[in-house]
N, C-alpha and C positions, 0 to 999 in steps of 0.2 A: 504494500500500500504506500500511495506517494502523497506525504500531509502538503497541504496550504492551509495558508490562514488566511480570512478575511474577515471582515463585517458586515453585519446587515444595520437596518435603521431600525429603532421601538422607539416612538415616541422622541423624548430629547436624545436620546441616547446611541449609542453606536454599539453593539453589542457584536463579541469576538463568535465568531464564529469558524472554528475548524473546520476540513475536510478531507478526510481520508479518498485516494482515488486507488480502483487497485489498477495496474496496468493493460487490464482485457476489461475495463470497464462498459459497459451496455448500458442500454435508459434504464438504470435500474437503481436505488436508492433505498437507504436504512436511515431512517431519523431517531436520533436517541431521545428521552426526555426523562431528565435527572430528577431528584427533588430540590425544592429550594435554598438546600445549602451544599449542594456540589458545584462540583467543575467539570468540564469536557474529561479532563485525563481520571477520573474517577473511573469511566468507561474504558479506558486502555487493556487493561485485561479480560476485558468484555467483549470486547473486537479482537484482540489476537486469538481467543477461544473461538469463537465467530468463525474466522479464519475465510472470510469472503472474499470471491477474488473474481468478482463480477459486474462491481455496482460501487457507489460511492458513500461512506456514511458519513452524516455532518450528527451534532452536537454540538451546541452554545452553551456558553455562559452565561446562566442566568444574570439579570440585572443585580450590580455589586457584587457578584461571585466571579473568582478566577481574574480574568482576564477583561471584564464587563466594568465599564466603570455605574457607579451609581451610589 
């Protein structure tokens, strides 16, 4: 899997948002959704277990968590 980072927009905010690509990736797509006090890398060992090598999975950080400012 090949990460980038980027952000998307909530409101005032700019919120970090990873993404995992794996290299034969296809339209195909996994959304994670944490509880309100993690971070994207809390799923790390969640996606290597996973072991997807198709599609792409993103995970943000919640507002003021991680990488998220707020």
């Amino acid at each position: 899997m090949e990460a980038t980072e980027q952000t998307f927009p909530a409101g005032r905010a700019e919120l970090f948002l990873p993404r995992l690509d794996s290299k034969a990736a296809e339209n195909k797509a996994l959304v994670l959704f944490h509880r309100g006090h993690e971070t994207f890398g809390r799923w790390q060992e969640t996606v290597d277990l996973l072991n997807l090598d198709d599609g792409a999975i993103f995970a943000w950080d919640a507002r003021g968590h991680g990488r998220s400012p707020g």
